[in-house]
N, C-alpha and C positions, 0 to 999 in steps of 0.2 A: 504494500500500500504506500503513495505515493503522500496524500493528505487527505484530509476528512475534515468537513467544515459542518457547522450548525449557524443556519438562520433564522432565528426564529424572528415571526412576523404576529401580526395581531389574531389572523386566522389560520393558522398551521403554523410549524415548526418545518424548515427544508433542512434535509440529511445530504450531502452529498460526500462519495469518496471518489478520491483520483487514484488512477492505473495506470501502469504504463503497459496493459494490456489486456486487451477483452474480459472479462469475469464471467463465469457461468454462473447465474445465482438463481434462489426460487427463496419465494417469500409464502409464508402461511399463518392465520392466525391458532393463538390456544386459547381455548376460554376461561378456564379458571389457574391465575389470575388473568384477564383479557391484556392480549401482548400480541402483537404482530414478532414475527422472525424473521429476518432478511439470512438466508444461508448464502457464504461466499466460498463458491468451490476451490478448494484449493490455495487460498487466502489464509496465510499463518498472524495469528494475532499477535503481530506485533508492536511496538512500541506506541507507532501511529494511532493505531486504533483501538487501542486503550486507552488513548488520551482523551477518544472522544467525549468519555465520561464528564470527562472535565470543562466540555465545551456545552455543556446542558446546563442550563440554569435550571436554580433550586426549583423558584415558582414557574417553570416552562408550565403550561396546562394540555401542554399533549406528548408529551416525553415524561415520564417518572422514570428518574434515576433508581429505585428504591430495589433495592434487593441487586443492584449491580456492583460488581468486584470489579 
């Protein structure tokens, strides 16, 4: 992963990650707790995008940080 940014605006919060090549990904939700998943194949969690955590604000209202490491 290249970078990972957070925008959050008044009506949605925007995710986006940079690559310096294609991603194969699938995204699904769970319902209990309700969480969408974005799976990145092949994509090792690193430094990057661990960070991202830290690019969420507390009071975001459509991102909760809450139970993430």
């Amino acid at each position: 992963m290249i970078a990972s940014r957070v925008w959050p605006a008044q009506e949605y919060t925007r995710v986006t990650f940079e690559t310096a090549r294609p991603v194969r990904h699938q995204f699904f939700e769970i319902p209990d707790p309700p969480r969408l998943v974005l799976d990145l194949e092949g994509v090792d969690l690193d430094a990057e995008l661990k960070s991202i955590v830290s690019k969420v604000r507390e009071d975001d209202p459509y991102i909760s940080r809450c139970g993430w490491r």
